[in-house]
VEXVEX-16846 format. One record per atom (N, C-alpha, C): x, y, z; residue in three letters. Coordinates in steps of 0.02 Angstrom, whole numbers, plus 50000, padded with zeros to 5 digits. Atoms other than C-alpha are relative to their C-alpha. Example, Ala and Ser with C-alpha at 12.3 -4.5 7.8 and 13.67 -1.06 7.14 Angstrom:
! VEXVEX-16846
500454994150000ala;506154977550390ala;500455006050000ala;499584994149997ser;506844994750357ser;499615005550037ser;
//
This chain:
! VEXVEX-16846
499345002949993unk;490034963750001unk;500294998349932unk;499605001550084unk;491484961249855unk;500404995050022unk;499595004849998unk;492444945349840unk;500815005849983unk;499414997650022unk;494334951249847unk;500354997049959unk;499685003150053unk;495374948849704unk;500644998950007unk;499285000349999unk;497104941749678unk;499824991349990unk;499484996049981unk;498224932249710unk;500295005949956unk;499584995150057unk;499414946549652unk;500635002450032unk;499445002449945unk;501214949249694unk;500315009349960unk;499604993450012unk;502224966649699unk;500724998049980unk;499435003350011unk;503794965349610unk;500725002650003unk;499354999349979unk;505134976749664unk;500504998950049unk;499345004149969unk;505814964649796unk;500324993549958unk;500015004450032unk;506034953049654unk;500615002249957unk;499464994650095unk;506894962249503unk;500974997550039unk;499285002849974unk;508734955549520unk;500415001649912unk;499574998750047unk;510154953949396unk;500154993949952unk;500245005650035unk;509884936549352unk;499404998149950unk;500765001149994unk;508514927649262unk;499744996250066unk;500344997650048unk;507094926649274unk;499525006850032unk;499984991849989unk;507254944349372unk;500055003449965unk;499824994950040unk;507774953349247unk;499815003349955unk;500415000450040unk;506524956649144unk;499325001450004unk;500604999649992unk;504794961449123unk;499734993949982unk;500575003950037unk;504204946448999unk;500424992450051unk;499845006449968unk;505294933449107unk;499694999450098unk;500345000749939unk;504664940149284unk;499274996750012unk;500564998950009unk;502954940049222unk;499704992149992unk;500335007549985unk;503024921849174unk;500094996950042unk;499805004749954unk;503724915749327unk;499655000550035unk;500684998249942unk;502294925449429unk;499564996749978unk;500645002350038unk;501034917949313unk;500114991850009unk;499805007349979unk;501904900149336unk;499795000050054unk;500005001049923unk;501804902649527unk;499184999750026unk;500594999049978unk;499874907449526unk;499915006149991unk;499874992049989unk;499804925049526unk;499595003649955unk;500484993150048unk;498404936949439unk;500385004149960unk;499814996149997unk;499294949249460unk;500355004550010unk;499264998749960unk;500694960449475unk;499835007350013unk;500024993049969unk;500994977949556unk;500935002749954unk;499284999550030unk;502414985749446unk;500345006650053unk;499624996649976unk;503634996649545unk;500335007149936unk;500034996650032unk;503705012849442unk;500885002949963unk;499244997749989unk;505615017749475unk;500364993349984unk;499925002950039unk;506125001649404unk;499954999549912unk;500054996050047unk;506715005949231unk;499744993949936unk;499915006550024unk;506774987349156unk;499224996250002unk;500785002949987unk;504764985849213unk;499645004849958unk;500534993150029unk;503965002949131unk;500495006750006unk;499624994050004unk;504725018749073unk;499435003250003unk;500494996749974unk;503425030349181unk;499905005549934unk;500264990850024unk;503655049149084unk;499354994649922unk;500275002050050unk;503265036348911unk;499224998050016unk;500605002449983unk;501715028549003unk;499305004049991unk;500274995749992unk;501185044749049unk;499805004249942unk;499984995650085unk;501355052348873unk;499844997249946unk;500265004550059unk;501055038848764unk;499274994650008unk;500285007149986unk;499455027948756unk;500334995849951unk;499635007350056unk;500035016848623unk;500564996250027unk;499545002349962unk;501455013348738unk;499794997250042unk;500485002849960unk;500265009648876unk;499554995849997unk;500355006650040unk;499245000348779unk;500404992650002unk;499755007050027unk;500494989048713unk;500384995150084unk;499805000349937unk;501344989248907unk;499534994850034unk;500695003649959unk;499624982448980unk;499974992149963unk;500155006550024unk;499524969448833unk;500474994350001unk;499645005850002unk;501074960648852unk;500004996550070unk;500235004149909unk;500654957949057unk;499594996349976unk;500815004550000unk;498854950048993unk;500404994249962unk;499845005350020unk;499834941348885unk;500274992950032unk;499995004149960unk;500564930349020unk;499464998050051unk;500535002349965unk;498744929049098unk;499985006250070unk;499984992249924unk;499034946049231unk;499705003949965unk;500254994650003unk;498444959849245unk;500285004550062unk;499904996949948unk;499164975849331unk;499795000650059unk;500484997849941unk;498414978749494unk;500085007350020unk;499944991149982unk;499344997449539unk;500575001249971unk;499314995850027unk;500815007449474unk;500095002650095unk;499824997249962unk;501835010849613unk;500645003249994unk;499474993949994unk;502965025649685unk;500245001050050unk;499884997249930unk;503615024649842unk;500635001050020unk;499434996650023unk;505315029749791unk;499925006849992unk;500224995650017unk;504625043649711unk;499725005550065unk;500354996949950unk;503265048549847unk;500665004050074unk;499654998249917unk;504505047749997unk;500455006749964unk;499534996550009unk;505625060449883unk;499465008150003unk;500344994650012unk;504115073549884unk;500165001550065unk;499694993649964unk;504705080150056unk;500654994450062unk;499365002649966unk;506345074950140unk;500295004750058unk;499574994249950unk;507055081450309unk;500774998749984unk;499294999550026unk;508775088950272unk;500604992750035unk;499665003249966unk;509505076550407unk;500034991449952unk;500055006150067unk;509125061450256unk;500205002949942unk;500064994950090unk;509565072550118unk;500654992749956unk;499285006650028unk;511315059850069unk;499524995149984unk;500425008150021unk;510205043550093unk;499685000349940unk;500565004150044unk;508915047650009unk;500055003249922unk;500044999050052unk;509815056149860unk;500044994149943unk;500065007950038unk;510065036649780unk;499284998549995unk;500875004050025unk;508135035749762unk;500195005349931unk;499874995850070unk;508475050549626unk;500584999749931unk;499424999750047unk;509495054049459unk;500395004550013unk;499434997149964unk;511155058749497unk;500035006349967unk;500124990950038unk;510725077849377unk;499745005050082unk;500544997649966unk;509765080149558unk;500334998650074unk;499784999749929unk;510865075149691unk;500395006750049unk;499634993549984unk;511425088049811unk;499685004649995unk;500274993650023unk;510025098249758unk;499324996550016unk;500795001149991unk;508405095649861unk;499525004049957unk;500594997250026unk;507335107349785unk;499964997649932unk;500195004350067unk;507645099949620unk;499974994350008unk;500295008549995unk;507535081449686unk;499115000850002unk;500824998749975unk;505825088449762unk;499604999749936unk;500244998150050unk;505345095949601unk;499814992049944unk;499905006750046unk;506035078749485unk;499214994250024unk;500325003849988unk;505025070749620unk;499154999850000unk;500684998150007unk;503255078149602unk;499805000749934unk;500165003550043unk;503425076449421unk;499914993649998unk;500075008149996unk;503595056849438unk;499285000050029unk;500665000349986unk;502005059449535unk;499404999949957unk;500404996150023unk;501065068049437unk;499964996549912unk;499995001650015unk;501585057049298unk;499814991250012unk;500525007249997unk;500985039949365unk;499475000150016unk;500725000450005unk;499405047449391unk;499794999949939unk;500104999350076unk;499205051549191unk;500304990749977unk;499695009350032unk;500215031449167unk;499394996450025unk;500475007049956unk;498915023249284unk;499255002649936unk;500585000250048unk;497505031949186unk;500064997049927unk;500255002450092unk;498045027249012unk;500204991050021unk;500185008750006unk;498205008149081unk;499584997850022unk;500515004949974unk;496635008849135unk;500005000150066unk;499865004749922unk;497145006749322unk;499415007650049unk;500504994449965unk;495835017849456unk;500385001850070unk;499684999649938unk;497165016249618unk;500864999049987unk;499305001749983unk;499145018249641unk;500175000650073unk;500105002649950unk;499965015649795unk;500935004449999unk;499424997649993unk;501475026349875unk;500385002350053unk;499784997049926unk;502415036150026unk;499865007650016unk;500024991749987unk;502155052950099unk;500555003249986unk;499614996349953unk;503615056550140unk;500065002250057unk;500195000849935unk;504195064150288unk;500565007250004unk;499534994849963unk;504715081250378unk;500144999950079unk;500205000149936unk;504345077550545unk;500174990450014unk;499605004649966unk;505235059950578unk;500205000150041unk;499175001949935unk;506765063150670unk;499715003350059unk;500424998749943unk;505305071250794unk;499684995850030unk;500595002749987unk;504115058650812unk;500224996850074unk;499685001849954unk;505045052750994unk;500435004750023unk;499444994349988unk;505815068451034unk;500165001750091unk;499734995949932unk;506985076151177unk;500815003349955unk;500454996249938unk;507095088551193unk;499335000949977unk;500444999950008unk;505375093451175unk;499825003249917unk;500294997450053unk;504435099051020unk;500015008349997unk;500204994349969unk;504335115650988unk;499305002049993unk;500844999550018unk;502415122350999unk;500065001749925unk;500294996650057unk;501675122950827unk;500504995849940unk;499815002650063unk;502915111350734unk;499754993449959unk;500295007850046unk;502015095650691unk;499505003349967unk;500454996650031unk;500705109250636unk;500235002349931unk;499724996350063unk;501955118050511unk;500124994449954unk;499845006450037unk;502575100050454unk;499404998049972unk;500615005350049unk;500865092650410unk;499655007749940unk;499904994950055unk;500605110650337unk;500255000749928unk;499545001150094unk;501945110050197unk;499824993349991unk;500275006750049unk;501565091350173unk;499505001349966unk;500664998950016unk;499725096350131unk;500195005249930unk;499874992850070unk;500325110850010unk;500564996949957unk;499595000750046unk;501545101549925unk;499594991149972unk;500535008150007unk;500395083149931unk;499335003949942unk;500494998550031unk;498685094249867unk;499925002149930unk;500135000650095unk;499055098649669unk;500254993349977unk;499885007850030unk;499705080049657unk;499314998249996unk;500605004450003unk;498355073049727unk;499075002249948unk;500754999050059unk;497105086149616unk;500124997049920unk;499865002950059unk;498015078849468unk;499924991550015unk;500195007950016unk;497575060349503unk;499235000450023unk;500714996450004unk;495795069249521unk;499804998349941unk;500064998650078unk;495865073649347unk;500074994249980unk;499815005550049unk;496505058149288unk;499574993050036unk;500355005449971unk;495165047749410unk;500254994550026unk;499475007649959unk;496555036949502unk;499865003550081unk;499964999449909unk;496395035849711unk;500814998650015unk;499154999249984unk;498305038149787unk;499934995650071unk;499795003549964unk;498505025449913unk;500595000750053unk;499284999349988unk;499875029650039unk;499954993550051unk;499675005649951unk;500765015150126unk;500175003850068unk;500124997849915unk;500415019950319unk;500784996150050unk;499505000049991unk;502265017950369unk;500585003350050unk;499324999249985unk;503775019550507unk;500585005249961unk;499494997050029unk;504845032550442unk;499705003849941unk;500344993050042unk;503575042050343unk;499485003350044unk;500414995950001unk;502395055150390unk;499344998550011unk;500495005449981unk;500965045450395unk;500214993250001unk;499985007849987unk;501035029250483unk;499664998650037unk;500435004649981unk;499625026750569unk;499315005250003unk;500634997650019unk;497785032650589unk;500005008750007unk;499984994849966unk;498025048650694unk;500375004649939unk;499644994250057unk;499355056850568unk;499734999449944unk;500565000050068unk;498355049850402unk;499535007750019unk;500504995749986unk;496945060250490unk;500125005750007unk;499734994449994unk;498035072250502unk;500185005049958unk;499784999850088unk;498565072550322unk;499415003449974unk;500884997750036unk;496675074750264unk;499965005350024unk;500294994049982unk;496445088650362unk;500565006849967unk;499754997750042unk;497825096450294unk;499945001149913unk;500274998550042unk;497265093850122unk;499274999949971unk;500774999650009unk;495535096850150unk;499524993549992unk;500655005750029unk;494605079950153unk;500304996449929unk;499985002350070unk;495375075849990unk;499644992449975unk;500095007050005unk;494515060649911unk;500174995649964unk;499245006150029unk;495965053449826unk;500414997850045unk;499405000249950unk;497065053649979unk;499464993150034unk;500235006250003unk;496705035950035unk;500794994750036unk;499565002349973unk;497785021650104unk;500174992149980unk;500185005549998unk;498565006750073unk;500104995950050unk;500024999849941unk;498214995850203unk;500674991549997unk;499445005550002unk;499824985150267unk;500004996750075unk;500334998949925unk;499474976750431unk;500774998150020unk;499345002449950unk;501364970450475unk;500595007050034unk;499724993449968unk;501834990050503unk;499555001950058unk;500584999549918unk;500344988750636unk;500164996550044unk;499905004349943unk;500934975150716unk;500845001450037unk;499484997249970unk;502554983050739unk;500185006350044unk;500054995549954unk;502024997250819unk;499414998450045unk;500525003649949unk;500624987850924unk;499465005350002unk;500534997150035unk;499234996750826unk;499464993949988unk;500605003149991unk;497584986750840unk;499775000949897unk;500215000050059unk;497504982550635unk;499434997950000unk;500795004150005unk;495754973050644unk;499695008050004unk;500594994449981unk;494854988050736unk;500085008449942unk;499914994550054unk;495865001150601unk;499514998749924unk;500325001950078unk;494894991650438unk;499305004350027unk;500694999349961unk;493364994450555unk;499795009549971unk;499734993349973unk;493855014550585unk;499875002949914unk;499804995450055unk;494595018350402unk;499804996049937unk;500095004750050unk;493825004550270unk;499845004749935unk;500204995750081unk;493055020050157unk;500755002749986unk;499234998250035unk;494975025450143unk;500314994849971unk;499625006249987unk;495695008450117unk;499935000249904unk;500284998850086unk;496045009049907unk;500494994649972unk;499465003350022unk;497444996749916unk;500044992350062unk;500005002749945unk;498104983450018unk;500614993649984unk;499255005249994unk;499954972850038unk;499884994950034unk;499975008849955unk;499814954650111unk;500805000150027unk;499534999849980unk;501154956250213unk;500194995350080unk;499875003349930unk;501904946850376unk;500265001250047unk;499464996749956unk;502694952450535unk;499874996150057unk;500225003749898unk;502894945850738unk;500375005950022unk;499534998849944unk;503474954050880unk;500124997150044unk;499725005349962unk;504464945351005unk;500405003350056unk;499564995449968unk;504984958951141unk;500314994150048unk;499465003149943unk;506364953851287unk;500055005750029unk;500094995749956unk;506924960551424unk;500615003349968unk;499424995750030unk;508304969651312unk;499865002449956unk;500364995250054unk;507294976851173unk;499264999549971unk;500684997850003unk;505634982351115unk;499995001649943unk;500204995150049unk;504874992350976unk;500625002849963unk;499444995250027unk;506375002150942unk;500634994749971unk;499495004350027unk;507584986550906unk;500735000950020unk;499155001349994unk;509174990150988unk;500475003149939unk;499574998650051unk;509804996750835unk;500254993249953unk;499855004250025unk;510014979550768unk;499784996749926unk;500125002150044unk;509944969950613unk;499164997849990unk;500475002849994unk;508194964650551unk;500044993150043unk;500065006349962unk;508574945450614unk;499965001250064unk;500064999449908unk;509014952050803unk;499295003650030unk;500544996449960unk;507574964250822unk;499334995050016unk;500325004049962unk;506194959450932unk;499205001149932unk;500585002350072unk;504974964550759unk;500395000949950unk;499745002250047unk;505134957950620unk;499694997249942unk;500485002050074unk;504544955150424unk;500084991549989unk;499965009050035unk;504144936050390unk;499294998449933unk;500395003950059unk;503484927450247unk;499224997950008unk;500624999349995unk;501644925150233unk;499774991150045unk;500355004649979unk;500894911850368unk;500694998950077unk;499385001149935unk;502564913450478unk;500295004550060unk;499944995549932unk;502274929750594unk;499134998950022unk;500824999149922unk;500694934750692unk;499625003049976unk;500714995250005unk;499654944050590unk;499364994449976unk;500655003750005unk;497764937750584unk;499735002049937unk;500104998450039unk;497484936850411unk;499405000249977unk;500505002249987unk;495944927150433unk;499385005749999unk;500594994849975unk;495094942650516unk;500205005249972unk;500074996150048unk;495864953750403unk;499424999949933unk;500345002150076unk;495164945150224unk;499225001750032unk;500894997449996unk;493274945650319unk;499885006650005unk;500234992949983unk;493334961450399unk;500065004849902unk;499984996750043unk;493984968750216unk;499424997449953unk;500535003450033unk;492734956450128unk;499225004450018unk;500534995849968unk;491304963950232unk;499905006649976unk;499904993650023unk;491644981950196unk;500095001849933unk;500084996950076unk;491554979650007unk;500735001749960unk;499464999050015unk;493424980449977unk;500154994249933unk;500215004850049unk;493414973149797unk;500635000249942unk;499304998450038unk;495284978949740unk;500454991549996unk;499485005949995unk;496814966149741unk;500264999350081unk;499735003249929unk;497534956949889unk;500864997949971unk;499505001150024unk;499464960449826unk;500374995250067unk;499595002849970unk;500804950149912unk;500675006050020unk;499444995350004unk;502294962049967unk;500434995350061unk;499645004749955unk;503694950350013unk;500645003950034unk;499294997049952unk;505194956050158unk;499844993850054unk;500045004949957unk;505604942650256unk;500934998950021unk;499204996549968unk;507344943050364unk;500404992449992unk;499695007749990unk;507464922650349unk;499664994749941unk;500005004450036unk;506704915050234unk;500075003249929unk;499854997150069unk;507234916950036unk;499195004049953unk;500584998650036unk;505914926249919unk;499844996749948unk;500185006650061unk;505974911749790unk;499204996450043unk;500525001149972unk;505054902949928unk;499625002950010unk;500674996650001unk;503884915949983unk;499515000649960unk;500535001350041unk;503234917849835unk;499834996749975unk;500075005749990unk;503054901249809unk;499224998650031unk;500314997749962unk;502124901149958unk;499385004949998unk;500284994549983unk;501424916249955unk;498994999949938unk;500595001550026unk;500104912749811unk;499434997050003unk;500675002850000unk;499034899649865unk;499775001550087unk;500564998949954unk;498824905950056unk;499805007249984unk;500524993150019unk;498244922649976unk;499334996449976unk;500545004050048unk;497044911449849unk;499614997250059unk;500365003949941unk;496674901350029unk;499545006450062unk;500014997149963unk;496264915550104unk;499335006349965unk;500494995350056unk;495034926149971unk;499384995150031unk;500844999849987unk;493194923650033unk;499605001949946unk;500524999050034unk;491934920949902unk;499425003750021unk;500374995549937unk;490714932349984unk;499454997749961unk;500575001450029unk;488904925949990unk;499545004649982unk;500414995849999unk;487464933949905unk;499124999550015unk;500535003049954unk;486254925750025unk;499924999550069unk;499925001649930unk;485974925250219unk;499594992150004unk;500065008549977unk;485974906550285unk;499445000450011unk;500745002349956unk;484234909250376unk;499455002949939unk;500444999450040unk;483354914950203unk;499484997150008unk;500585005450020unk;482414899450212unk;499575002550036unk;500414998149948unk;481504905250365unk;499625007350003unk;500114994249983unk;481224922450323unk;499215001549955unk;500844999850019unk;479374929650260unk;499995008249972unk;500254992950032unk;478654946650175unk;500075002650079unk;500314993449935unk;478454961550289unk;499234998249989unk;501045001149990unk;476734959050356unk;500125005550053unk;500044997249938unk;476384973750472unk;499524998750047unk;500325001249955unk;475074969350545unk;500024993750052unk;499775007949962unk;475574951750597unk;500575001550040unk;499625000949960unk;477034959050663unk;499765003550071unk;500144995849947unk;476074969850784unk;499574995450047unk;500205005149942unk;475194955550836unk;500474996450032unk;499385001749956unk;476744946950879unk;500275000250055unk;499824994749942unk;477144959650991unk;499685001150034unk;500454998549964unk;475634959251059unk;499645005150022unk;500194991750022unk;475064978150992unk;499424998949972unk;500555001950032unk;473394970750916unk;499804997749943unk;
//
């Protein structure tokens, strides 16, 4: 067993236009004021890390890493899930999701695609020169606007979809091979993989890969009434990451799962602040404790009601309350004795 580390707080729901948002060396002390190890930098944030430089420069990376320690942090992952979700887009998102890209690229999937599998392929080369062994990101998604379909599917297309994901996912993920980083994807609603079945689905598509990995978020489980406890159980050797996150559901007899189409506040699930929805964090921290999970325990705050000043506030010491020193003793030691075989066969009453 590994004691989990943290707290540690992700910071692109943070980054604002004010202080002490605005900034790498002013975020950094306010996380470090609050409690906080550690931070998760958001890659596509330009004002936190200029990725291609990361990727290209150590001396840049170097000095990048030393001014976090300098406030008492330490990175925990480079993330991309800007990036990731842009490696495959169904045309029916193409508008939305050209604002995750630079406007040289809008209007022009195959070169967003392209822009976007460099960014990949470059925070695997950034994470290695800071040192880091795990980033954390999105699939993407071709096969969305299916996943609830009528009319019916046609035979053979969720096959072709996890197909091209796999062929356009497998030279990324052999380049964070090379560079000895695990890719984490956030198991997600509205991507491609979001829960065990399509992950598993993913792998097989790119062969077993053993970078392809997950990070594990349990308030997207509890929104699709996915059994998170028994998934750590299931997928713990994939598990390379992991968001402290909060959610409830609260169905009626007027909406469910799907939300009515309504605002986060009306729907019946919903993101809350850490200690104020339903997930069992309790039996998360052991079950991951147990299984040797020895990464960070980031914070990833969305919450529909309460401010993120407070959360993270908040959010630091029931992570800290919540980390299990893991023993490296069983309670009944005292009682226990050599292997004797023969005594045990008398025991048993074998002679």
């Amino acid at each position: 067993m590994k004691t989990i580390k943290g707290p540690a707080l992700f910071l692109a729901q943070f980054m604002g236009d004010e202080a002490p948002f605005n900034s790498l060396d002013t975020i950094c002390q306010w996380a470090a004021d609050l409690g906080y190890k550690g931070v998760q930098i958001p890659t596509w944030e330009s004002r936190l890390i200029d990725l291609e430089k990361a990727a290209t420069s150590k001396t840049y990376a170097d000095e990048l890493k030393g001014k976090i320690a300098s406030y008492g942090l330490e990175i925990t992952e480079l993330a991309s899930h800007l990036q990731g979700q842009l490696v495959a887009v169904h045309p029916g998102y193409d508008s939305m999701f050209d604002n995750f890209a630079p406007k040289e690229v809008h209007g022009n999937p195959k070169a967003r695609t392209e822009w976007a599998v460099q960014q990949m392929k470059w925070a695997a080369k950034a994470s290695q020169n800071l040192g880091l062994s795990t980033h954390v990101s999105f699939s993407g998604a071709l096969l969305w606007p299916f996943v609830y379909p009528w009319p019916q599917r046609p035979a053979g297309l969720v096959e072709e979809g996890f197909s091209e994901l796999g062929k356009r996912w497998k030279p990324i993920l052999d380049t964070y091979d090379d560079a000895g980083v695990d890719l984490g994807y956030e198991l997600h609603p509205g991507e491609d993989l979001h829960d065990g079945i399509s992950f598993e689905m993913f792998l097989d598509a790119v062969d077993q890969h053993p970078r392809a990995g997950i990070n594990y978020d349990p308030s997207h489980f509890v929104l699709q009434h996915l059994d998170y406890l028994s998934f750590i159980d299931i997928y713990h050797e994939r598990i390379f990451a992991f968001h402290v996150k909060d959610a409830e559901f609260n169905p009626t007899g007027k909406q469910g799962v799907y939300g009515g189409y309504q605002g986060w506040k009306e729907r019946a699930g919903r993101f809350r602040s850490l200690g104020d929805g339903q997930v069992d964090f309790k039996g998360i921290f052991t079950r991951l404790s147990q299984y040797g999970y020895d990464s960070w325990a980031v914070l990833e705050w969305e919450c529909c009601i309460k401010s993120p000043e407070q959360g993270a506030r908040e959010g630091a010491p029931f992570i800290q309350q919540h980390i299990i020193e893991v023993t490296e003793k069983a309670f009944d030691d005292f009682a226990g004795a050599e292997t004797d075989k023969a005594a045990n066969r008398r025991i048993l009453g074998l002679g």
